[in-house]
C-alpha positions as CSV (number, residue, x, y, z in Angstrom):
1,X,-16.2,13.6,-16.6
2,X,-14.9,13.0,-20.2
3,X,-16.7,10.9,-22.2
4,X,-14.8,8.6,-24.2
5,X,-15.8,6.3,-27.3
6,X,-14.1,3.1,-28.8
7,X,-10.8,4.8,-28.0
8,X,-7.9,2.7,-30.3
9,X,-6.0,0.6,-28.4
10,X,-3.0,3.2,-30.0
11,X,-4.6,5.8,-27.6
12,X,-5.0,4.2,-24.7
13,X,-1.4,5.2,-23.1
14,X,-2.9,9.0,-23.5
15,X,-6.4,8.0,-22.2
16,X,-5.1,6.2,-18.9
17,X,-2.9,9.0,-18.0
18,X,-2.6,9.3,-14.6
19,X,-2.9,12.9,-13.4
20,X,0.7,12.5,-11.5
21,X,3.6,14.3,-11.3
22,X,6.6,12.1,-13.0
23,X,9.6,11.2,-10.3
24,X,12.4,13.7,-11.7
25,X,9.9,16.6,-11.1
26,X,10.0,15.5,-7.6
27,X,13.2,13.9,-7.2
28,X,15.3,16.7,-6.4
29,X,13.3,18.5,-3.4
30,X,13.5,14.7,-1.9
31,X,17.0,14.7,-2.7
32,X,17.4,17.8,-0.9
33,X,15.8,17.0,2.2
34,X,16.8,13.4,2.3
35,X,20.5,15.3,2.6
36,X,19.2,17.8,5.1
37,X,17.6,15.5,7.8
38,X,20.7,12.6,7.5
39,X,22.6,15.7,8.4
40,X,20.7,17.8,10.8
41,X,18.2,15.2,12.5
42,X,15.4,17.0,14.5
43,X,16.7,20.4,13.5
44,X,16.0,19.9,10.0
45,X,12.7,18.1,10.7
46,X,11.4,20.8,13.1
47,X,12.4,23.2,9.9
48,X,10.3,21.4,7.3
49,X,7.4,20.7,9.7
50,X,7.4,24.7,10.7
51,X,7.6,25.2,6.5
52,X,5.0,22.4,5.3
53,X,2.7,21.8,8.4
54,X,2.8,25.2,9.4
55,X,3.3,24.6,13.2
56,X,6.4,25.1,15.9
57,X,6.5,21.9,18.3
58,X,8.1,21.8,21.3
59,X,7.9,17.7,20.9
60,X,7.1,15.6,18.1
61,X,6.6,12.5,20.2
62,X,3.5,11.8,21.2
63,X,3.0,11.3,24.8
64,X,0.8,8.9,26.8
65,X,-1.1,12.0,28.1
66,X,-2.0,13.0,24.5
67,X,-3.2,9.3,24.0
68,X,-5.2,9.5,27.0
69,X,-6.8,12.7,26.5
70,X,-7.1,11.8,22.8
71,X,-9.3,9.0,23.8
72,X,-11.5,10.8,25.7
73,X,-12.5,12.7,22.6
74,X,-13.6,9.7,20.2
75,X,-17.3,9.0,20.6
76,X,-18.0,5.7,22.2
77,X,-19.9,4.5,19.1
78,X,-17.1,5.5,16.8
79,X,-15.0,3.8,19.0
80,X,-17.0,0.3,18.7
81,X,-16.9,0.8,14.9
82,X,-13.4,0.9,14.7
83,X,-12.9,-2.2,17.2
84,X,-15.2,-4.1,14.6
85,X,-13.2,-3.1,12.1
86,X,-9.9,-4.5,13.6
87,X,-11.7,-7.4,14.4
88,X,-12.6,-8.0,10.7
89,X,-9.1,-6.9,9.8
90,X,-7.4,-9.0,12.3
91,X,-9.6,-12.4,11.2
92,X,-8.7,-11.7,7.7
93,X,-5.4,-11.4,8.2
94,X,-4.6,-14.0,10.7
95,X,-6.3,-16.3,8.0
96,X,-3.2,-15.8,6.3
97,X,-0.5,-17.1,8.3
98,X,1.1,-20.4,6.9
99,X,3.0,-23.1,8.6
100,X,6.9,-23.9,7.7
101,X,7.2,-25.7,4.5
102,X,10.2,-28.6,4.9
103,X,11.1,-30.9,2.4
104,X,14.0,-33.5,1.7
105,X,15.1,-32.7,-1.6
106,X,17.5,-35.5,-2.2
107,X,18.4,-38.3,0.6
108,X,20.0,-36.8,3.3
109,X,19.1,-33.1,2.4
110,X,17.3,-31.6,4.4
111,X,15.5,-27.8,3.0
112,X,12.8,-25.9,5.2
113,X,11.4,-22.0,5.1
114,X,10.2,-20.3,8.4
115,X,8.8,-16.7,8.4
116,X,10.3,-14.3,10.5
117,X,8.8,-10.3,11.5
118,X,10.6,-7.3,10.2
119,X,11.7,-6.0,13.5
120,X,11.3,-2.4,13.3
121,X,8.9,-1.0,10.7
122,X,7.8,2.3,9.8
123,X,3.8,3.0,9.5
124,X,2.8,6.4,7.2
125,X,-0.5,7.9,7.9
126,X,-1.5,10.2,6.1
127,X,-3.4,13.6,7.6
128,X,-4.3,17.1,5.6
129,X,-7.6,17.0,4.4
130,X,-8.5,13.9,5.4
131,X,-6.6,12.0,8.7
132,X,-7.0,8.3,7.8
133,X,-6.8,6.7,10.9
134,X,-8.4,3.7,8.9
135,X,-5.2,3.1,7.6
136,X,-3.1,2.8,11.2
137,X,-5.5,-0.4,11.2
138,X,-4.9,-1.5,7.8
139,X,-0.6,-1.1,8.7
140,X,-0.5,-2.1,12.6
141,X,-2.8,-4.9,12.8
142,X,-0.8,-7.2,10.2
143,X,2.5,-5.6,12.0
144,X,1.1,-6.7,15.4
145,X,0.0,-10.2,14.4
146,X,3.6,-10.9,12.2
147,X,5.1,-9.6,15.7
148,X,7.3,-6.7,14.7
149,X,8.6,-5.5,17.6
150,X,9.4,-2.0,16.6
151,X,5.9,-0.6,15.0
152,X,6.7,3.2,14.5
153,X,4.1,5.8,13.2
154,X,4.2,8.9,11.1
155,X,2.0,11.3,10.9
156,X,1.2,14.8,10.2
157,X,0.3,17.7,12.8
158,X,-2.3,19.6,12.5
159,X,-2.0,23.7,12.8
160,X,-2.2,23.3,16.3
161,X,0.4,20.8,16.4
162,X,-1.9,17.8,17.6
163,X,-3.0,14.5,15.6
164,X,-6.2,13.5,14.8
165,X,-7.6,11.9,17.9
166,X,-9.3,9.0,16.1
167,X,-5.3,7.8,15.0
168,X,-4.0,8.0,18.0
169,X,-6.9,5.9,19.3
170,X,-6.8,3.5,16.4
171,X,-2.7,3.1,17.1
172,X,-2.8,2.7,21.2
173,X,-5.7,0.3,20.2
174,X,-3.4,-1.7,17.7
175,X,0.2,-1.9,20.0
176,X,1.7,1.3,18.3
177,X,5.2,1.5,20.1
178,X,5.9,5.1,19.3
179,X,4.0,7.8,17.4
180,X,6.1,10.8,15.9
181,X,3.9,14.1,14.8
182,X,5.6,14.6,11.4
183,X,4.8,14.3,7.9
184,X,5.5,14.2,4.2
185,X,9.0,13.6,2.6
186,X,10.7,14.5,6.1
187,X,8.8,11.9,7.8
188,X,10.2,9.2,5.4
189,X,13.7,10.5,5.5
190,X,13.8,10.4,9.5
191,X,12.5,6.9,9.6
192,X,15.0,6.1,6.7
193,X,18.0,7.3,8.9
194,X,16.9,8.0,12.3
195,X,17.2,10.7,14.4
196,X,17.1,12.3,17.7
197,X,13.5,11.0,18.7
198,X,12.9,8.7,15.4
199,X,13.6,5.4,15.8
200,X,15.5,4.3,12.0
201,X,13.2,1.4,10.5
202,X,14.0,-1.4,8.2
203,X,10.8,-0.8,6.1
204,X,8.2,2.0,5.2
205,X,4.7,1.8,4.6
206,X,1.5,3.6,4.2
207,X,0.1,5.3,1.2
208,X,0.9,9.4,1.0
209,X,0.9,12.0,-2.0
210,X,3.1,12.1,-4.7
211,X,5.9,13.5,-3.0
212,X,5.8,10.7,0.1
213,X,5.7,8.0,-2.9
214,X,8.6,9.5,-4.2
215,X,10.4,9.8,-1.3
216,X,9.6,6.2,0.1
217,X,10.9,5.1,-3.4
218,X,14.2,7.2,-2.9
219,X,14.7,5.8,0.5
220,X,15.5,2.1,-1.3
221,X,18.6,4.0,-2.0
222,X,20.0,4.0,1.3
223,X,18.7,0.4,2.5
224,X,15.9,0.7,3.6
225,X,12.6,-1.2,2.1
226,X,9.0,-0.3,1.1
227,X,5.8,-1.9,0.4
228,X,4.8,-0.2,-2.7
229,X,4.9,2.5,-4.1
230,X,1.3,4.1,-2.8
231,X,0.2,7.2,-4.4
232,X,-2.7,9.0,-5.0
233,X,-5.8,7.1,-4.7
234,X,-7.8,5.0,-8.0
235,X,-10.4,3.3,-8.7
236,X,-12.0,1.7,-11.9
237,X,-15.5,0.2,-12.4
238,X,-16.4,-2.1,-15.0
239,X,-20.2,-1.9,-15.7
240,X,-23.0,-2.9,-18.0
241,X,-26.2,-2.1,-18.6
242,X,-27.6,-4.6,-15.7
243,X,-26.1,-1.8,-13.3
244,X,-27.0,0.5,-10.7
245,X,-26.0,4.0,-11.8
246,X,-26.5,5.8,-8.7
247,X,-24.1,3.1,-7.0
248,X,-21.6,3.7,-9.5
249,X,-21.6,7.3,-9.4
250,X,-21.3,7.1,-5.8
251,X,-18.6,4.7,-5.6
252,X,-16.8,6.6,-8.0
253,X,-17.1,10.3,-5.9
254,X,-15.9,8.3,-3.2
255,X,-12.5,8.0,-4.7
256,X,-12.6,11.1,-6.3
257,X,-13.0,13.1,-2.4
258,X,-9.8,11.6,-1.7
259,X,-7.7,14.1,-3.0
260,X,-7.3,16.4,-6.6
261,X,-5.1,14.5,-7.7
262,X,-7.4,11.1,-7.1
263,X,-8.4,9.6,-10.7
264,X,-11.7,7.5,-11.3
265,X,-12.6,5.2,-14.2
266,X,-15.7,3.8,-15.4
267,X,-15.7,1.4,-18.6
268,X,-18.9,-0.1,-20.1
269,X,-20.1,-1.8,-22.9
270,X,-23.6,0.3,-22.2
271,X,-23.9,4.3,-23.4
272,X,-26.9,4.4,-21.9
273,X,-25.3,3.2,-18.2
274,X,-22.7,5.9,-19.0
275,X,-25.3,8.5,-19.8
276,X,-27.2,8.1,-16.7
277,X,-23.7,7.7,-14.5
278,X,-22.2,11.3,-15.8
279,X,-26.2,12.7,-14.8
280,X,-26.1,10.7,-10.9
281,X,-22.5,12.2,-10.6
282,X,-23.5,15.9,-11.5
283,X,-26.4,15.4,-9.2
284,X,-24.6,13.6,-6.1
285,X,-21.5,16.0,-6.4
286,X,-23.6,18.8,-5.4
287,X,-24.2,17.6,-2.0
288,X,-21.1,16.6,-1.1
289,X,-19.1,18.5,2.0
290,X,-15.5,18.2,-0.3
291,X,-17.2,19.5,-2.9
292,X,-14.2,21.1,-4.5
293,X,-11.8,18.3,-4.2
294,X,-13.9,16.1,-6.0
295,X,-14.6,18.6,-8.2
296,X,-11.2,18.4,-9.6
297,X,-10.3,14.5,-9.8
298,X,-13.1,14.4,-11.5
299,X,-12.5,16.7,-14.5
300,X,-9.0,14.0,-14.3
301,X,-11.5,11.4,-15.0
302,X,-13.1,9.2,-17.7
303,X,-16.3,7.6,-18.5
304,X,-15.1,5.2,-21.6
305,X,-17.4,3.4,-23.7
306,X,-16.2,-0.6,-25.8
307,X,-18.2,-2.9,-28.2
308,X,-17.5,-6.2,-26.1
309,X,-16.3,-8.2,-23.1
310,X,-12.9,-8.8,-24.3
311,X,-11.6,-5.0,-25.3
312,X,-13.0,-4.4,-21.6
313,X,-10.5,-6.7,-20.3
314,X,-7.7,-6.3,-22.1
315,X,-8.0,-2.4,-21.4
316,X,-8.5,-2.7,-17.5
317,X,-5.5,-5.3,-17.6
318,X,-3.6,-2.2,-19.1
319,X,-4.5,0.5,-16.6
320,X,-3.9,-1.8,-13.5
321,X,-6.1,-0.1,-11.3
322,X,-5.7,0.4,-7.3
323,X,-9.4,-0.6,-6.7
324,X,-11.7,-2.8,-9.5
325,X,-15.0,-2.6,-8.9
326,X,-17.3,-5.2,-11.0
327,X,-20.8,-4.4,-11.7
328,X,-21.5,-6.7,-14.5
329,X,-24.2,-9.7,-15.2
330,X,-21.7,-12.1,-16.2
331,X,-19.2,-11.0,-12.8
332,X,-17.5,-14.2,-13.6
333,X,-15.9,-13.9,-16.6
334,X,-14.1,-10.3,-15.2
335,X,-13.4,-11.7,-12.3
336,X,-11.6,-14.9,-13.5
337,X,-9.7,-12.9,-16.5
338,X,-8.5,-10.0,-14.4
339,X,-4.7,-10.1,-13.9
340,X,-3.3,-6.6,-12.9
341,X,-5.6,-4.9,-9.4
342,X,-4.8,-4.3,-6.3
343,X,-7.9,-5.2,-4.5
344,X,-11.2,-6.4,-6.6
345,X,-14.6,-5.7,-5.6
346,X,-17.8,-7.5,-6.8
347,X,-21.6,-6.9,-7.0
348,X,-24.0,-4.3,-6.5
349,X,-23.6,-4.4,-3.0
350,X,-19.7,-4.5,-2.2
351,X,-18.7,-0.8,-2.5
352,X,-15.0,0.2,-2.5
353,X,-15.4,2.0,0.9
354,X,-15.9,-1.5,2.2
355,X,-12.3,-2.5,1.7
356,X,-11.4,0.9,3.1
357,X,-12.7,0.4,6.3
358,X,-13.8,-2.7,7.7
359,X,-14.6,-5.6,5.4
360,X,-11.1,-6.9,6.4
361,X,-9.2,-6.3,3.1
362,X,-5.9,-4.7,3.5
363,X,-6.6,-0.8,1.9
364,X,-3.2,-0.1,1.0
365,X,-2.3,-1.3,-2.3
366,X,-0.4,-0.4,-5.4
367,X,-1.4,2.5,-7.5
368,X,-0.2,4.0,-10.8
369,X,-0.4,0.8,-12.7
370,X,1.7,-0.4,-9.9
371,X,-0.3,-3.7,-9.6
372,X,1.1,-5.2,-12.4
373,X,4.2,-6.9,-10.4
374,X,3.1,-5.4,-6.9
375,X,0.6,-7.1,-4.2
376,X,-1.1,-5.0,-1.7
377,X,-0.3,-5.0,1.7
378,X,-0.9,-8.6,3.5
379,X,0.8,-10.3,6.9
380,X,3.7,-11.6,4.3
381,X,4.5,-7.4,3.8
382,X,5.7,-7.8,7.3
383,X,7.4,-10.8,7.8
384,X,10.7,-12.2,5.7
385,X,10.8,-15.5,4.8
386,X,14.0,-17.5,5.6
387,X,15.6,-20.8,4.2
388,X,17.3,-23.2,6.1
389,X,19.1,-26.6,5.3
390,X,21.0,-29.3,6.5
391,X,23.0,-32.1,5.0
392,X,24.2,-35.4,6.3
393,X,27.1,-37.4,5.6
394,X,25.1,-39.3,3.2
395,X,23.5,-36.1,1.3
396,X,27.0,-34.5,1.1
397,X,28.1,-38.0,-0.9
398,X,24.4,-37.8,-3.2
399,X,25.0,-34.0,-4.2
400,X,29.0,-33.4,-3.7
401,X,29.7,-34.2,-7.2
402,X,27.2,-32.7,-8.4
403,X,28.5,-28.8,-6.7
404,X,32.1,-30.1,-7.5
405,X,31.6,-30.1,-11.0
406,X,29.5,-27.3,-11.1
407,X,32.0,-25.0,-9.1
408,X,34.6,-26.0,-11.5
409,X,32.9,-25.0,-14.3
410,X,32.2,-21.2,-13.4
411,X,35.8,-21.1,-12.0
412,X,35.5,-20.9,-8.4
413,X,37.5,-23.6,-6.9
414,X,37.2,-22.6,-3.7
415,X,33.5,-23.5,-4.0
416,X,35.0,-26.7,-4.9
417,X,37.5,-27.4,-2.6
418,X,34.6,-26.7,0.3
419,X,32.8,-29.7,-1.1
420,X,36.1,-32.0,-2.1
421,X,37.6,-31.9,1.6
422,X,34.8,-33.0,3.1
423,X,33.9,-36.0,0.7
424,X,37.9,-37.0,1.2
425,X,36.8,-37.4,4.9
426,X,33.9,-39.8,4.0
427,X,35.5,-41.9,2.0
């Protein structure tokens, strides 16, 4: 990892460089396969899975023999582990339903908001290297509890054409309706316009690699919404010299296993923390079974040395990290100033991989800085949240002047005249 010292705040745009491909390098294979499957359907999907995935399906539905006989082959123990998870996932999420607010804004006017669930919604998991069937938890517990009644998954074949059987346990476990065996950019185009077996969706979610992001940001285009854009996995740790180094390093490899293009971050207002981190990180690296891939988001990475508190802050506010992770003697004051993170994590003993898997913390958040004006996923992503109102004869009298003139003023009498009929009725 790069070693960094009192880098000028002119710099910092250079030092925080995410190790990303920009949209226009992307755009145009999306564009081109976006065309292809609103065109062709399942023809053009079975092309791209055949080019990408490498595999020739007969069916890219999943079928309730494939569930069962992907059940079989999740060890009981692994099984109870992800049933706590949901549990924890499922209290924390629950937590955050709210009642209808109502409220008479002016006599006789009556205002209320009531939630309602997205109907159909679109649930990308991602496979490769890594199937994250932690994240069909993360996207269908919230959908299940909101009560969507559509909950549609995504998701990569293998060579041999099958899915992970830990998702399709953790998505018969969490009320998945229908699970499709396809991935990347044609996965996002089929649930953006349907086709012969995919059902079309009103929004898209899940994380994926650059070229998913991109595509779930082009399908906005054509109608259809998204929860974030969710790229490649990040995580920043703020530490000082009252830190645990081999718990940093080891928090900081586990972001960097995600994927090459994964980036990790450690700032600290202690040389001697950084010192002993980039030695634990050498060290644990080694011993690692994705070796390689870490290998590589870490030479993406940064250890960064500042003076003080504040230049800390200011410079994580800047990089608006996925995951924060605060390892600091006075946790307060970052935790408290922080503005711009998608899910914070504090103490010596609350490692990232917490949130990922079963703390209850949603896991898919905004990455690429995204987390300055984006929230991570939550029961809201999955609901909309509708206004209602009603007016009596005497709240038409109290505010019908008031829209009359206001009407008349941007030049819309028939705003006006809406208003004046009825009030010539009251009088």
């Amino acid at each position: 990892m790069k070693i960094i010292i009192n880098p000028n705040r002119s710099e910092w745009p250079q030092v925080f460089k995410r190790p990303t491909q920009t949209v226009g390098d992307i755009e145009d294979t999306v564009n081109q396969i976006f065309v292809d499957v609103s065109n062709n359907k399942n023809a053009a999907i079975a092309e791209y899975t055949s080019k990408f995935d490498g595999v020739s399906l007969k069916s890219n539905v999943i079928s309730t023999a494939e569930i069962e006989n992907a059940i079989q082959q999740v060890p009981e123990k692994l099984q109870d582990a992800i049933k706590q998870a949901k549990q924890n996932i499922e209290t924390f999420h629950k937590a955050q339903k709210t009642s209808k607010v109502v409220v008479e804004t002016a006599t006789g006017v009556d205002c209320w908001q009531e939630k309602r669930p997205i109907q159909k919604v679109g649930l990308y998991i991602p496979g490769g290297t890594a199937p994250l069937f932690s994240t069909v938890l993360m996207l269908a517990v919230p959908a299940q509890i909101a009560g969507c009644k559509e909950i549609v998954l995504c998701s990569p074949p293998n060579k041999q054409g099958e899915l992970a059987p830990e998702i399709l346990f953790a998505a018969h476990l969490c009320g998945v309706t229908k699970i499709i065996k396809v991935g990347g950019i044609q996965a996002i185009a089929g649930l953006t316009f349907g086709t012969e077996t995919i059902p079309q969706v009103y929004k898209i979610f899940g994380p994926g690699n650059q070229y998913v992001t991109v595509a779930k940001q082009i399908a906005t285009k054509y109608g259809v919404a998204i929860d974030m854009p969710a790229g490649p996995s990040e995580l920043l740790v703020m530490a000082d010299d009252s830190a645990n180094a081999a718990y940093v390093a080891s928090d900081l490899l586990s972001q960097a296993e995600h994927g090459i293009d994964s980036q990790v971050i450690l700032v600290s207002t202690s040389k001697r923390l950084i010192d002993d981190v980039s030695i634990e990180v050498e060290q644990q690296l080694e011993v690692l079974p994705r070796k390689a891939i870490a290998e590589k988001a870490i030479s993406n990475s940064k250890l960064i040395y500042v003076e003080d508190d504040a230049t800390a802050l200011e410079m994580i506010d800047e990089y608006g990290p996925e995951h924060y992770i605060i390892c600091c003697k006075n946790e307060d004051l970052y935790v408290d100033n922080i503005n711009n993170a998608g899910s914070v994590f504090i103490g010596d003993y609350t490692p990232e991989s917490a949130g990922d898997y079963a703390s209850g913390t949603n896991h898919t958040l905004p990455t690429n800085g995204f987390s300055k004006a984006y929230s991570g996923v939550n029961l809201d992503s999955f609901m909309k949240q509708m206004t209602f109102q009603k007016i009596s004869k005497e709240g038409l009298i109290n505010i019908g002047e008031t829209i009359e003139l206001m009407a008349e003023a941007e030049g819309l009498q028939a705003h006006k005249n809406a208003v004046s009929i009825r009030l010539k009725d009251l009088k």
